[in-house]
PQR file of N, CA, C, O and H, with PARSE charges and radii, in Angstrom:
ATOM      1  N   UNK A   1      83.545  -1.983 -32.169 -0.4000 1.5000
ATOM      2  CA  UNK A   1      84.593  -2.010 -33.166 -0.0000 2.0000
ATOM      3  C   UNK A   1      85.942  -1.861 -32.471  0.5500 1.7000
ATOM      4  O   UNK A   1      86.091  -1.060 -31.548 -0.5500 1.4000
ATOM      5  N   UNK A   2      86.763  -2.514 -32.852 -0.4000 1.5000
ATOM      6  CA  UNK A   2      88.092  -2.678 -32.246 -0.0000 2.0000
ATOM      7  C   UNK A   2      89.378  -2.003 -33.032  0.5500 1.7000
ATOM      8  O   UNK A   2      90.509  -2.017 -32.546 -0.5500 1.4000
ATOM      9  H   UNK A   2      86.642  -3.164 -33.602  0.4000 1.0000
ATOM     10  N   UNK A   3      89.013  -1.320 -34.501 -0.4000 1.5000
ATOM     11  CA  UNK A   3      90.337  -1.054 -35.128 -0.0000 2.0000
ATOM     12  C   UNK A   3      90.181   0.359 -34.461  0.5500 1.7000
ATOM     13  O   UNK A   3      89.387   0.932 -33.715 -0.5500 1.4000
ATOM     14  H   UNK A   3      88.095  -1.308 -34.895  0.4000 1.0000
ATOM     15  N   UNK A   4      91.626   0.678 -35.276 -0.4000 1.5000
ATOM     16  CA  UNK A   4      92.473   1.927 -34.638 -0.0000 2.0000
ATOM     17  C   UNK A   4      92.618   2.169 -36.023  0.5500 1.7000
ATOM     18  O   UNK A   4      92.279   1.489 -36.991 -0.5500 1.4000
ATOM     19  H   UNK A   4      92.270   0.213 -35.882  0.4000 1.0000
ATOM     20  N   UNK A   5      93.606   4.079 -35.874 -0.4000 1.5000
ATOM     21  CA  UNK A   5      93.959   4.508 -37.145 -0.0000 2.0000
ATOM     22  C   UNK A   5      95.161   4.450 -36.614  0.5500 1.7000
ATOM     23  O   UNK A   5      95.522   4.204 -35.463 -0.5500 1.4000
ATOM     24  H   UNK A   5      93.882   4.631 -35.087  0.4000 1.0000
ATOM     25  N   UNK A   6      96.026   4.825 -38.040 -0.4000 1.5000
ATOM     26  CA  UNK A   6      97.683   4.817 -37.483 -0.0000 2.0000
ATOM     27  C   UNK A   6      97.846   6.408 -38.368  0.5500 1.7000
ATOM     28  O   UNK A   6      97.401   6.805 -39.445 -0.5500 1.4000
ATOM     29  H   UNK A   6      95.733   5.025 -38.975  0.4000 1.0000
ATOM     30  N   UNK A   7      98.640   6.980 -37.394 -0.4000 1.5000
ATOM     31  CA  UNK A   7      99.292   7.952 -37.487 -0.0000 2.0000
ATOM     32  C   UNK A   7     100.906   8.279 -37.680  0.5500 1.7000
ATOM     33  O   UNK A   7     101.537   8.249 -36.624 -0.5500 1.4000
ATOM     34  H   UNK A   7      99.002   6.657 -36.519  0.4000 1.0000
ATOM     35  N   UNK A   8     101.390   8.475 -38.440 -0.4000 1.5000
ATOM     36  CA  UNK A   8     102.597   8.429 -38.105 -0.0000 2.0000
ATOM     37  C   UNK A   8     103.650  10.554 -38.182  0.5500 1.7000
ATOM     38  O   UNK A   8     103.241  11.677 -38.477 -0.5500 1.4000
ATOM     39  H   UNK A   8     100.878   8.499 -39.299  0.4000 1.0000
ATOM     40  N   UNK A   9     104.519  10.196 -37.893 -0.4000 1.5000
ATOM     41  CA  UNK A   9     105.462  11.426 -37.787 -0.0000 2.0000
ATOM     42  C   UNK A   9     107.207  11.006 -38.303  0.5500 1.7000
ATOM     43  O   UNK A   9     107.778   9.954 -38.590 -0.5500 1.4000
ATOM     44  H   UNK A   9     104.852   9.284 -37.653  0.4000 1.0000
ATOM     45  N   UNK A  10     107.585  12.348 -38.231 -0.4000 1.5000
ATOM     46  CA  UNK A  10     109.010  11.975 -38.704 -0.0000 2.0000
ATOM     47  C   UNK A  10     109.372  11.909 -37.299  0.5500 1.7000
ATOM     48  O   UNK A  10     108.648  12.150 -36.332 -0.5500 1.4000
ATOM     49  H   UNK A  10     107.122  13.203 -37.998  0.4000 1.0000
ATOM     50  N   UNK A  11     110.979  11.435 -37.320 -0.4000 1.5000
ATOM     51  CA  UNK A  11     111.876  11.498 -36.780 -0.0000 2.0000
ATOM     52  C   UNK A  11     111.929  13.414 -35.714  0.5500 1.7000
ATOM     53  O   UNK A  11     111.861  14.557 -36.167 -0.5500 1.4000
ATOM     54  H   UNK A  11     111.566  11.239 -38.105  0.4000 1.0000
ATOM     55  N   UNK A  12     112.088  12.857 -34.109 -0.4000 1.5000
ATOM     56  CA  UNK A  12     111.852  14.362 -33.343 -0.0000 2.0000
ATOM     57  C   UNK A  12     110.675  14.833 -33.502  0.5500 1.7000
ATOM     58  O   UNK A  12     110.341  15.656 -32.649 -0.5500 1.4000
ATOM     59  H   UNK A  12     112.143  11.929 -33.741  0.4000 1.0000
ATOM     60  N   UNK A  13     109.999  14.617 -34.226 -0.4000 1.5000
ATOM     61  CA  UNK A  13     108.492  15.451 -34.528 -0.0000 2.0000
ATOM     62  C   UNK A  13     107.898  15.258 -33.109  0.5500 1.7000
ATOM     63  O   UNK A  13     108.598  14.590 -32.349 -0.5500 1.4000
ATOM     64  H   UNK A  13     110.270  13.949 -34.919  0.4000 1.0000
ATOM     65  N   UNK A  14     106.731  15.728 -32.627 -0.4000 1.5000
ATOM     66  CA  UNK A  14     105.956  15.505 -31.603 -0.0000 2.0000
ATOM     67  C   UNK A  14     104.613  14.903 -32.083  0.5500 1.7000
ATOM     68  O   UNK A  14     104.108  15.104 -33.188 -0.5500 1.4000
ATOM     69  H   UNK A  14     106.162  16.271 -33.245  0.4000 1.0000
ATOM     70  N   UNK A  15     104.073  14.081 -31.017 -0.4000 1.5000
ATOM     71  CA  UNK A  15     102.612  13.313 -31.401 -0.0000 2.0000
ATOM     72  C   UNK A  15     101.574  14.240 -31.901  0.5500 1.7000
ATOM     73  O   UNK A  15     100.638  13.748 -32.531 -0.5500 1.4000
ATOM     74  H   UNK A  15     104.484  13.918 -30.120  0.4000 1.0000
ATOM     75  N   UNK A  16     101.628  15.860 -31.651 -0.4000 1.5000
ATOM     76  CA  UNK A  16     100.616  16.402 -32.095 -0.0000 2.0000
ATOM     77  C   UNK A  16     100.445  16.786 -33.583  0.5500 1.7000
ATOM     78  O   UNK A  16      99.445  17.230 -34.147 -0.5500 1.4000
ATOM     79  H   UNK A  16     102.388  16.260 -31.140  0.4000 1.0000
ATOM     80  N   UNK A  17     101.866  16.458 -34.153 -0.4000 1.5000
ATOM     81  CA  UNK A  17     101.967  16.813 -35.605 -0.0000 2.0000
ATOM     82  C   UNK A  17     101.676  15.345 -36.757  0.5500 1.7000
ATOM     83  O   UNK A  17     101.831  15.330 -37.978 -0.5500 1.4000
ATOM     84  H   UNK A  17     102.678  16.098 -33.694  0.4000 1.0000
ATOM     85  N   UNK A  18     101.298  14.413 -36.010 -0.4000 1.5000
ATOM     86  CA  UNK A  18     101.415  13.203 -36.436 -0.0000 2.0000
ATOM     87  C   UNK A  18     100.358  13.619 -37.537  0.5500 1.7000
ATOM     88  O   UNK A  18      99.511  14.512 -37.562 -0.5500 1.4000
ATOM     89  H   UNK A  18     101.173  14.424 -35.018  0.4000 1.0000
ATOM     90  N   UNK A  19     100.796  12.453 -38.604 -0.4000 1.5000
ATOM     91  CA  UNK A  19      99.305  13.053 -39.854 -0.0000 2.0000
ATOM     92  C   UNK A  19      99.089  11.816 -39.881  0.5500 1.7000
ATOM     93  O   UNK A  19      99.857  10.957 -39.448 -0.5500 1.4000
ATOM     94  H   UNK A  19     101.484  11.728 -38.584  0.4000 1.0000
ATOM     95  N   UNK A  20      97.369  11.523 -40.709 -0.4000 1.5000
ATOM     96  CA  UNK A  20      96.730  10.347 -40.646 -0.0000 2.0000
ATOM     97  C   UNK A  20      97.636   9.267 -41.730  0.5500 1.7000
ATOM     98  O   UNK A  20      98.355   9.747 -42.606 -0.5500 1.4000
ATOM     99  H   UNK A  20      96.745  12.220 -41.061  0.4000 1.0000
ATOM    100  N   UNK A  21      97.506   7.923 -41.556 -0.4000 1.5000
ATOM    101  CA  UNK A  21      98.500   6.960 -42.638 -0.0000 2.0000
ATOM    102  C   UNK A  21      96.923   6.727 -42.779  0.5500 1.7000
ATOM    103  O   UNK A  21      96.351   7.692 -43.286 -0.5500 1.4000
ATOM    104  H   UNK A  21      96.921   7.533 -40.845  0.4000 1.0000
ATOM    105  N   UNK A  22      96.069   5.606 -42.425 -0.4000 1.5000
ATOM    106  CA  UNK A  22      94.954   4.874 -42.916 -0.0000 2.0000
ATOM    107  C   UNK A  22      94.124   4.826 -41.407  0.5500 1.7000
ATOM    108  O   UNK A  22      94.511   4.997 -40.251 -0.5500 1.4000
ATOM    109  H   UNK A  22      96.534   4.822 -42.014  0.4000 1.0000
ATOM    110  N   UNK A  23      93.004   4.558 -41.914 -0.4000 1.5000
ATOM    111  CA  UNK A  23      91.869   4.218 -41.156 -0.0000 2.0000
ATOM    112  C   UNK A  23      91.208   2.974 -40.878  0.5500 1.7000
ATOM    113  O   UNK A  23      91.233   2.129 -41.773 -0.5500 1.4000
ATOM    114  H   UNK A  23      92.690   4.420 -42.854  0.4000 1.0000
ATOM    115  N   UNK A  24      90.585   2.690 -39.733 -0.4000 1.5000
ATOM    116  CA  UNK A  24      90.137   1.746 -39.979 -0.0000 2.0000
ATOM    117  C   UNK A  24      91.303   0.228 -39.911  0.5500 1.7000
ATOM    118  O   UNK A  24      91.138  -0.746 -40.644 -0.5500 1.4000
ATOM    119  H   UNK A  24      90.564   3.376 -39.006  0.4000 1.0000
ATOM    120  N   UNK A  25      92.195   0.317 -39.098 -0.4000 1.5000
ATOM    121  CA  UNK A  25      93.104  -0.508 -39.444 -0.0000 2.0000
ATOM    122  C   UNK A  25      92.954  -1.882 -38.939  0.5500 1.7000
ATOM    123  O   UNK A  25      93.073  -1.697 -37.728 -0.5500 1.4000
ATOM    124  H   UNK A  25      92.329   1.108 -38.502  0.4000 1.0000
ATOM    125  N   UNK A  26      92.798  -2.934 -39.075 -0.4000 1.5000
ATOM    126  CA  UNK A  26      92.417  -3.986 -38.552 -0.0000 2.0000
ATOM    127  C   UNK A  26      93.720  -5.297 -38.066  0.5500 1.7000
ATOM    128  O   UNK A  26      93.880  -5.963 -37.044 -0.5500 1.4000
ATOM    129  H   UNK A  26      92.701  -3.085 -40.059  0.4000 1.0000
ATOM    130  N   UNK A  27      94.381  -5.216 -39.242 -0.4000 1.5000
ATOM    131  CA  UNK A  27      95.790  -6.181 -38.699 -0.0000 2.0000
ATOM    132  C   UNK A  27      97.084  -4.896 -38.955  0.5500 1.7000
ATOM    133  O   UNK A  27      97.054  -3.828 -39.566 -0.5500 1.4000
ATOM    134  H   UNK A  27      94.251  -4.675 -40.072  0.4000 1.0000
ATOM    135  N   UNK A  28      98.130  -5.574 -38.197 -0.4000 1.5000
ATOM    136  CA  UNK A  28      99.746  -4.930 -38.403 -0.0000 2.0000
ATOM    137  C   UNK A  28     100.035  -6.118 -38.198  0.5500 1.7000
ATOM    138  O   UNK A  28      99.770  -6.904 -37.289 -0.5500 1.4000
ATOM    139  H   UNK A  28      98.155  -6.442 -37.701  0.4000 1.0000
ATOM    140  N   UNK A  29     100.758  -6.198 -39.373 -0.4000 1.5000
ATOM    141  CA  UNK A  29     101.942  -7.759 -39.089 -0.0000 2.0000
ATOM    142  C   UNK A  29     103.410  -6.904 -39.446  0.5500 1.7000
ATOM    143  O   UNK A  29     103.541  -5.943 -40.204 -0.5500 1.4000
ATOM    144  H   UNK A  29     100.974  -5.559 -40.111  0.4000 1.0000
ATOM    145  N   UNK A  30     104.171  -7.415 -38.848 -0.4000 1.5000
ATOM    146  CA  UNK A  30     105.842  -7.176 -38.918 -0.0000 2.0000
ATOM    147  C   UNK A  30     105.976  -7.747 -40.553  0.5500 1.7000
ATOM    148  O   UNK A  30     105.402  -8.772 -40.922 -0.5500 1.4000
ATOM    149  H   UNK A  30     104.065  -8.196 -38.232  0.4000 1.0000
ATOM    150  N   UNK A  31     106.694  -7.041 -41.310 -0.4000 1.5000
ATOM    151  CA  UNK A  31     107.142  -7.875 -42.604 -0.0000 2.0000
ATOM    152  C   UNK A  31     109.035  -7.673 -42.362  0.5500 1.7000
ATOM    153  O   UNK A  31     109.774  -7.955 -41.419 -0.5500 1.4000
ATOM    154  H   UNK A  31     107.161  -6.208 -41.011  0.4000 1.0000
ATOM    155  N   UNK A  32     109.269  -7.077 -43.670 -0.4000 1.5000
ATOM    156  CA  UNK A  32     111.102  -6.590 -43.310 -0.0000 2.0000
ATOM    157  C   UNK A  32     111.056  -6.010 -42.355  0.5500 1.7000
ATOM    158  O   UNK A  32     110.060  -5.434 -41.918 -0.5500 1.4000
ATOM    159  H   UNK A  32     108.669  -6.847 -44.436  0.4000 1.0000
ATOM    160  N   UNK A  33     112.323  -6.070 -41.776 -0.4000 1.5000
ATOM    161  CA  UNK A  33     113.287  -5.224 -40.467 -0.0000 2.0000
ATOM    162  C   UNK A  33     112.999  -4.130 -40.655  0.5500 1.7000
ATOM    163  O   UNK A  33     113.494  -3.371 -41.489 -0.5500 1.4000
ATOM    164  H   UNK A  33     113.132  -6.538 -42.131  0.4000 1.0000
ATOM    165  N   UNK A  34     111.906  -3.852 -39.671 -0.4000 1.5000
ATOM    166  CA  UNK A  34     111.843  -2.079 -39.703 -0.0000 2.0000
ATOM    167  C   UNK A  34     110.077  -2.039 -40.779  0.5500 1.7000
ATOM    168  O   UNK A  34     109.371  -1.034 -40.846 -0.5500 1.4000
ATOM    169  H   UNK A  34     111.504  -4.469 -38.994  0.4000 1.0000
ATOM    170  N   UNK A  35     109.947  -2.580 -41.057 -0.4000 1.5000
ATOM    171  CA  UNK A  35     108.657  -2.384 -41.775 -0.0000 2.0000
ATOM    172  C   UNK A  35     107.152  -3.338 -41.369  0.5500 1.7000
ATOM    173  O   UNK A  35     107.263  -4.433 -40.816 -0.5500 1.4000
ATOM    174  H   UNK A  35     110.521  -3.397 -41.002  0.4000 1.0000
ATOM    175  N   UNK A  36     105.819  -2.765 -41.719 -0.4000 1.5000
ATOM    176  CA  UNK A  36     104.963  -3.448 -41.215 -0.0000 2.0000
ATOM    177  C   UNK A  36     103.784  -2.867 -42.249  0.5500 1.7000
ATOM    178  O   UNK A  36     103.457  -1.701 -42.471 -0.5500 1.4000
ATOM    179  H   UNK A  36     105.729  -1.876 -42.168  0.4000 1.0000
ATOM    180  N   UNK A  37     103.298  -4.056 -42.770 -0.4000 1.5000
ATOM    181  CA  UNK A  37     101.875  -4.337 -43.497 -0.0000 2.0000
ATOM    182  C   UNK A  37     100.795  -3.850 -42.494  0.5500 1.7000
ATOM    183  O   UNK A  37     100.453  -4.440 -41.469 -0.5500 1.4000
ATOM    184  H   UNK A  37     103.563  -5.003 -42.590  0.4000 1.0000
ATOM    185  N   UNK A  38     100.416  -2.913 -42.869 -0.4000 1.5000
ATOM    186  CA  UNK A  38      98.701  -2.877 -42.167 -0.0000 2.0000
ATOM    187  C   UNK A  38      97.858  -2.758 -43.073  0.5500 1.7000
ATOM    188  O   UNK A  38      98.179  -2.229 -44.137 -0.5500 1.4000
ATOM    189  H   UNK A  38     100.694  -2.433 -43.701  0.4000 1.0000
ATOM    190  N   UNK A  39      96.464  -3.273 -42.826 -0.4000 1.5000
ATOM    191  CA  UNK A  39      95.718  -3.821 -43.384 -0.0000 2.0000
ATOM    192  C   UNK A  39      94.198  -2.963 -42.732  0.5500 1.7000
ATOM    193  O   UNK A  39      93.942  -2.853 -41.533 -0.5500 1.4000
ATOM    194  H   UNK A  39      96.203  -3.703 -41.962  0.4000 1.0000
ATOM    195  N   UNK A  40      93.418  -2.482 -43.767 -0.4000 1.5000
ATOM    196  CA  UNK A  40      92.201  -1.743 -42.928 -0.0000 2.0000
ATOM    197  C   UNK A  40      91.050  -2.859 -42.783  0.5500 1.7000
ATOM    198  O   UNK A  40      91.320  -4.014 -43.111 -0.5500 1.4000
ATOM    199  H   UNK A  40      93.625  -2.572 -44.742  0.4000 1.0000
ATOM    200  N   UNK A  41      89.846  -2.554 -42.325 -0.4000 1.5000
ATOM    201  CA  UNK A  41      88.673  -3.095 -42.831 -0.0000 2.0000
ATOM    202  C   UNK A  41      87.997  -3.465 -43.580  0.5500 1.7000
ATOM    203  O   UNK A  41      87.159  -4.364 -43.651 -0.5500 1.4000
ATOM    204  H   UNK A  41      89.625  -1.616 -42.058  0.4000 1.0000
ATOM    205  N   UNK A  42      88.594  -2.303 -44.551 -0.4000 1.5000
ATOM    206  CA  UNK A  42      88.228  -2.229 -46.139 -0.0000 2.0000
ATOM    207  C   UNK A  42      88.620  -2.733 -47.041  0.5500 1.7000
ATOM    208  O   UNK A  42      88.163  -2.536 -48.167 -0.5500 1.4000
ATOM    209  H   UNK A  42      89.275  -1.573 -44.493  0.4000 1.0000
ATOM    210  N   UNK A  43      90.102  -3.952 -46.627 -0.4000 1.5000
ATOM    211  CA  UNK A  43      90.674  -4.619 -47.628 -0.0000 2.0000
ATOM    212  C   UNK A  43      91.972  -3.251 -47.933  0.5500 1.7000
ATOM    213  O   UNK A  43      92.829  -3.962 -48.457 -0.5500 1.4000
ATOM    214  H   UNK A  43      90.474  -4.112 -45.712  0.4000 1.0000
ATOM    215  N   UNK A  44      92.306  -2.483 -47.928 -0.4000 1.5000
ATOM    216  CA  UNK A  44      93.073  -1.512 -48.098 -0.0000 2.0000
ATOM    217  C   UNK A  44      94.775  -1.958 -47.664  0.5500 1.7000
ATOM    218  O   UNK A  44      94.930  -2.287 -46.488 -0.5500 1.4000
ATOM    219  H   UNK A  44      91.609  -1.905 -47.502  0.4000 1.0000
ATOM    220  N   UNK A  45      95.715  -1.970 -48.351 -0.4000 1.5000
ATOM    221  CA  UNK A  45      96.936  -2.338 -47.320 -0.0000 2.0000
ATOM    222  C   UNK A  45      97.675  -1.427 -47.652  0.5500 1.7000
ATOM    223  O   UNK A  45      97.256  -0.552 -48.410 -0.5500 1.4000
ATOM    224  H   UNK A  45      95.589  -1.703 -49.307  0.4000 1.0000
ATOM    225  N   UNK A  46      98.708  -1.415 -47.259 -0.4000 1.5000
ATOM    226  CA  UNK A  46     100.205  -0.324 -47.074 -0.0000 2.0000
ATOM    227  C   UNK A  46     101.300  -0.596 -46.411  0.5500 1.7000
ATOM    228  O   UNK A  46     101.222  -1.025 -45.260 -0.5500 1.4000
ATOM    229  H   UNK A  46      99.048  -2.126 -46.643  0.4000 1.0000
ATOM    230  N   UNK A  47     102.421  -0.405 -46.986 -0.4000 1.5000
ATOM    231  CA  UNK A  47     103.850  -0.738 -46.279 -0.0000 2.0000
ATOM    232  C   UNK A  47     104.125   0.448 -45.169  0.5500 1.7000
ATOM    233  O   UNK A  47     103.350   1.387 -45.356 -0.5500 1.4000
ATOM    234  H   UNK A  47     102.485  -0.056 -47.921  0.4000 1.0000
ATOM    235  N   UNK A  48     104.754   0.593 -44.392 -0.4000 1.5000
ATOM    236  CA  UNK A  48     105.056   1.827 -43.572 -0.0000 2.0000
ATOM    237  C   UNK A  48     106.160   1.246 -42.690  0.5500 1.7000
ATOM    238  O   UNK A  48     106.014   0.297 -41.919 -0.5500 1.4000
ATOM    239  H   UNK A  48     105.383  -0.170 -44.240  0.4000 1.0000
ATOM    240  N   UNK A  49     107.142   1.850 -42.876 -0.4000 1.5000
ATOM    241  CA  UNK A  49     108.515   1.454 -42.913 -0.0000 2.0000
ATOM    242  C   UNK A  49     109.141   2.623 -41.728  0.5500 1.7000
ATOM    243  O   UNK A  49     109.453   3.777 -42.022 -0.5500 1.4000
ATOM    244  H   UNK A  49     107.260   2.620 -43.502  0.4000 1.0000
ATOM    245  N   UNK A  50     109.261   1.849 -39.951 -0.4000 1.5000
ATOM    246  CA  UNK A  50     109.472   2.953 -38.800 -0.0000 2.0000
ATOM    247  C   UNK A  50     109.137   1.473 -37.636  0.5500 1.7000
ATOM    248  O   UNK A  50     109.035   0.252 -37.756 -0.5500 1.4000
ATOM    249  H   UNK A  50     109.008   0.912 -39.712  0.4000 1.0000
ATOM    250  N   UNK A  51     109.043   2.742 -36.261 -0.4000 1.5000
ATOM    251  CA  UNK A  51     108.719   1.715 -35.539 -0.0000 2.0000
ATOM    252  C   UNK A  51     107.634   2.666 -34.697  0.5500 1.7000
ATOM    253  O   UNK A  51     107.332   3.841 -34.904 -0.5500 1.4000
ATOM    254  H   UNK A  51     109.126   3.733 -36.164  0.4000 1.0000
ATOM    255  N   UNK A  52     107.117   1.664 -33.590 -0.4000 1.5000
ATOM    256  CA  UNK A  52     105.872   2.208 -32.953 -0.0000 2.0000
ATOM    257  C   UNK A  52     106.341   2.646 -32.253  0.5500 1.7000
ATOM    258  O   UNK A  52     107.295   2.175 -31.634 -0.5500 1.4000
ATOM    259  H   UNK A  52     107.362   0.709 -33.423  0.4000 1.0000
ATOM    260  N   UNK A  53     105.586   4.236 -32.019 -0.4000 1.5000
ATOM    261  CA  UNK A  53     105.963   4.882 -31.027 -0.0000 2.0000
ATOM    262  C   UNK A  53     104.827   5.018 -29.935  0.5500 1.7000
ATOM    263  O   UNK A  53     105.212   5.091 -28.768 -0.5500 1.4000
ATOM    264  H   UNK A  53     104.811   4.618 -32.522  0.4000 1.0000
ATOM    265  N   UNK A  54     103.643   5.053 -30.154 -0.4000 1.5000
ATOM    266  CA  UNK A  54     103.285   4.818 -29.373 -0.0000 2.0000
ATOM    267  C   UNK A  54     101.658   4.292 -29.601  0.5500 1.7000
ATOM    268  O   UNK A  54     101.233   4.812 -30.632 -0.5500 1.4000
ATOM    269  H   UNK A  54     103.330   4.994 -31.102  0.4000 1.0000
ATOM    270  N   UNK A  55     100.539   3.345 -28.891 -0.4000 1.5000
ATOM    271  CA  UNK A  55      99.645   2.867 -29.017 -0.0000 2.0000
ATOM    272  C   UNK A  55      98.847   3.315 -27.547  0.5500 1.7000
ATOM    273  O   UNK A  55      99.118   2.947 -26.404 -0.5500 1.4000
ATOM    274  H   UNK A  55     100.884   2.923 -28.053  0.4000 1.0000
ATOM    275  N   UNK A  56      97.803   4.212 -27.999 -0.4000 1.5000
ATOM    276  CA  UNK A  56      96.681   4.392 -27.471 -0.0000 2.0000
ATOM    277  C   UNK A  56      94.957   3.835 -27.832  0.5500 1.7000
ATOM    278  O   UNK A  56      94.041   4.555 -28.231 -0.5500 1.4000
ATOM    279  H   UNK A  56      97.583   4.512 -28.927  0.4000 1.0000
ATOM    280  N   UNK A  57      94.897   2.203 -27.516 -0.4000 1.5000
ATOM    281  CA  UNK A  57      94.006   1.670 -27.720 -0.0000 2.0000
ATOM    282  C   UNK A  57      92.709   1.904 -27.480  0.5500 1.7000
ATOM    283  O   UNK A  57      91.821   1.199 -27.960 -0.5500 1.4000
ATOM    284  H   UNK A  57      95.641   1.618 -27.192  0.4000 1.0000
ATOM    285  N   UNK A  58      92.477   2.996 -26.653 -0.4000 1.5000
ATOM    286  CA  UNK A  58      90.870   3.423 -25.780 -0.0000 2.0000
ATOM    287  C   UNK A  58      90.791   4.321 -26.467  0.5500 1.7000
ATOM    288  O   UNK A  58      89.628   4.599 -26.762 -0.5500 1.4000
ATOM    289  H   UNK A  58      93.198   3.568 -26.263  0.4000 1.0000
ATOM    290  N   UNK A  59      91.787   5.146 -27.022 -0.4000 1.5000
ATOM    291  CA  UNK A  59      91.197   6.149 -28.469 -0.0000 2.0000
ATOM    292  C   UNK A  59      91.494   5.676 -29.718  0.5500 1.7000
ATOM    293  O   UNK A  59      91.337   6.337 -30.745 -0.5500 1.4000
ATOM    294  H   UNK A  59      92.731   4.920 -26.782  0.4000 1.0000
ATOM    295  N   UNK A  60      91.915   4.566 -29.673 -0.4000 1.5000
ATOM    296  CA  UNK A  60      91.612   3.823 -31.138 -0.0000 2.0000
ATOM    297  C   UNK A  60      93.037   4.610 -31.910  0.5500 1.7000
ATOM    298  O   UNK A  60      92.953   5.241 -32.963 -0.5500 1.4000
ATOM    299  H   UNK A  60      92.042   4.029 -28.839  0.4000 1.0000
ATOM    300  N   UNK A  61      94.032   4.452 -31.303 -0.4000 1.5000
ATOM    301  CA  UNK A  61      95.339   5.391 -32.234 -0.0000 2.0000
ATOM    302  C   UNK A  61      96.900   4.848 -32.013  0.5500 1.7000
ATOM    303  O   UNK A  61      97.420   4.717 -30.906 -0.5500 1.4000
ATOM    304  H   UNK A  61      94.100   3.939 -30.448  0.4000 1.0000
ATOM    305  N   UNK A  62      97.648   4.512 -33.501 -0.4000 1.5000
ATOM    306  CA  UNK A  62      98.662   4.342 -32.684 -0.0000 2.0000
ATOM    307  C   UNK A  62      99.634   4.903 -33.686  0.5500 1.7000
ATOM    308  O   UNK A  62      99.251   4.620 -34.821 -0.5500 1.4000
ATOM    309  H   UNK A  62      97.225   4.619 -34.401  0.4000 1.0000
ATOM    310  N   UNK A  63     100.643   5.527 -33.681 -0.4000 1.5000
ATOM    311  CA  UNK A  63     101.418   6.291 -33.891 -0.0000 2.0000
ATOM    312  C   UNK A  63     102.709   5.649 -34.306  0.5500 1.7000
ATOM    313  O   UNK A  63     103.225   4.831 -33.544 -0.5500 1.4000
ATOM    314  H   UNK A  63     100.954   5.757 -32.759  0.4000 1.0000
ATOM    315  N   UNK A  64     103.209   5.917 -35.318 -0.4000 1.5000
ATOM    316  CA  UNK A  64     104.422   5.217 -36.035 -0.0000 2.0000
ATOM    317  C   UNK A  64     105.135   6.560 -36.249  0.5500 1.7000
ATOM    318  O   UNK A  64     104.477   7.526 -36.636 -0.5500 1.4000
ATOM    319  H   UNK A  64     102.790   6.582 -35.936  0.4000 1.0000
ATOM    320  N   UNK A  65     106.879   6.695 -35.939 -0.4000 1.5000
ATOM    321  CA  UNK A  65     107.597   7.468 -36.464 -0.0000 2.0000
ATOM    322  C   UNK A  65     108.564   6.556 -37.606  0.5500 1.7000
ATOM    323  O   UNK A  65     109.047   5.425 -37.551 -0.5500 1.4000
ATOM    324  H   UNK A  65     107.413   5.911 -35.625  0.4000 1.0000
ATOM    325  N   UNK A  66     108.581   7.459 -38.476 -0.4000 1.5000
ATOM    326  CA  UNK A  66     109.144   7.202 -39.962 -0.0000 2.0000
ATOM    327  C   UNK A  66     110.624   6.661 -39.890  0.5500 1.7000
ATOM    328  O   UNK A  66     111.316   7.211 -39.034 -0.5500 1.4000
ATOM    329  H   UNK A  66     108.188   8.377 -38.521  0.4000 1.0000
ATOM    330  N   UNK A  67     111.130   5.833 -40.524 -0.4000 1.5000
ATOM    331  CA  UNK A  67     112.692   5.700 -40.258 -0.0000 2.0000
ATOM    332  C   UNK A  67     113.243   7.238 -41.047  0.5500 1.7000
ATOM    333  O   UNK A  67     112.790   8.007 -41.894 -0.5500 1.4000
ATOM    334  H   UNK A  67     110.568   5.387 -41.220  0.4000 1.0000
ATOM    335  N   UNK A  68     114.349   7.148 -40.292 -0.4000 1.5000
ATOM    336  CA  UNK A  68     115.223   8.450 -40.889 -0.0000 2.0000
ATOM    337  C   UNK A  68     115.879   8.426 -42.127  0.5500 1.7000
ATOM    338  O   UNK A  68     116.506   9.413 -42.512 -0.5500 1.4000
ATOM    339  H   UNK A  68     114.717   6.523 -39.603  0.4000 1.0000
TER
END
């Protein structure tokens, strides 16, 4: 299996406080400036409006901080 979960945080926060957004995530497409559709396995979608901060693919995680 190849998806990841996305995590995201506010603004300054640190990666360890990140809380879960969705599981299971299968696509991220870019939509508006600053925002991105992800899409789970499950058919599940969600807007989440930030940018990537960081992607750890071998633990299946990638981390979005929130716009301010």
């Amino acid at each position: 299996m190849c998806e990841s979960n996305i995590y995201v945080v506010g603004p300054g926060e640190d990666d360890e406080s990140a809380q879960l957004f969705l599981e299971a995530v299968d696509e991220l497409l870019p939509e508006e400036a600053g925002s991105w559709r992800v899409t789970s396995i499950f058919g599940e979608q969600k807007i989440l409006s930030g940018r990537i901060r960081s992607m750890h693919l071998v633990d299946h995680r990638i981390i979005f901080e929130r716009s301010a």
